[in-house]
C-alpha positions as CSV (number, residue, x, y, z in Angstrom):
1,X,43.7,75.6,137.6
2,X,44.1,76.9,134.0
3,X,42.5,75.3,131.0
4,X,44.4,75.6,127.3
5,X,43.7,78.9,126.8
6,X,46.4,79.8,130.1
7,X,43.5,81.8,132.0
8,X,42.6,81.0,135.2
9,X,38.9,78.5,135.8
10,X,36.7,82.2,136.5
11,X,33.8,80.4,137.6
12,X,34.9,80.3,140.8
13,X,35.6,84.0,140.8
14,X,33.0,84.5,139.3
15,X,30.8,82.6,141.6
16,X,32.5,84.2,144.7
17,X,31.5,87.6,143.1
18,X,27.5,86.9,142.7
19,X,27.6,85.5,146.4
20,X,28.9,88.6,147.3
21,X,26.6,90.9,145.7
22,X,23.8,89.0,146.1
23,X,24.7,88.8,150.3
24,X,25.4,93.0,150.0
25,X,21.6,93.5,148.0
26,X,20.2,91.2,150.9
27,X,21.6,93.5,153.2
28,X,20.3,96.6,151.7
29,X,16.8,95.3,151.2
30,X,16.7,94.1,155.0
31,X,17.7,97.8,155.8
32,X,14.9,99.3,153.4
33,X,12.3,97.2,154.6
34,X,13.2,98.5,158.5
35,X,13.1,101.9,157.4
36,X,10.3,101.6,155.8
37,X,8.8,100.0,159.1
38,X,9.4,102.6,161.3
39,X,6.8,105.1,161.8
40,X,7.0,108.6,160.1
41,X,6.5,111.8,162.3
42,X,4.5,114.5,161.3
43,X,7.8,116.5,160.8
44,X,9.3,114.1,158.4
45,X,5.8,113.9,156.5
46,X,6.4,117.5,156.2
47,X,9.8,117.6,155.2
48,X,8.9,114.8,152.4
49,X,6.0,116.6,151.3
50,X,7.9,119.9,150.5
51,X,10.4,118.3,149.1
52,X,8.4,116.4,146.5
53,X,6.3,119.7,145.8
54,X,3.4,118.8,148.1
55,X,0.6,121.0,148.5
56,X,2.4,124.0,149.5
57,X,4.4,124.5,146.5
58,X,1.3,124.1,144.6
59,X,-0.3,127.5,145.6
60,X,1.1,130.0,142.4
């Protein structure tokens, strides 16, 4: 439908486009929270820790 103005009605559109995001940031939090339910090996604690300047970058 258009309304005087000639454009289209963008609610709907508009409303199609939130549902969509808001389906695509449910997805991503559901795969965050998994990850961040799995347990971290020593390895990866290592890996993390370098990388964020743990302990051994500390030693000048």
């Amino acid at each position: 439908m258009t309304d005087k103005t000639g454009k289209a009605a963008p609610k709907g559109a508009r409303g199609e486009r939130l549902k969509q995001a808001l389906r695509e940031n449910l997805k991503r939090r559901k795969a965050q929270s998994r990850a961040r339910s799995q347990p971290v090996t020593a390895e990866e604690r290592g890996l993390d820790e370098a990388a964020a300047g743990g302990p051994d970058d500390s030693k000048r």
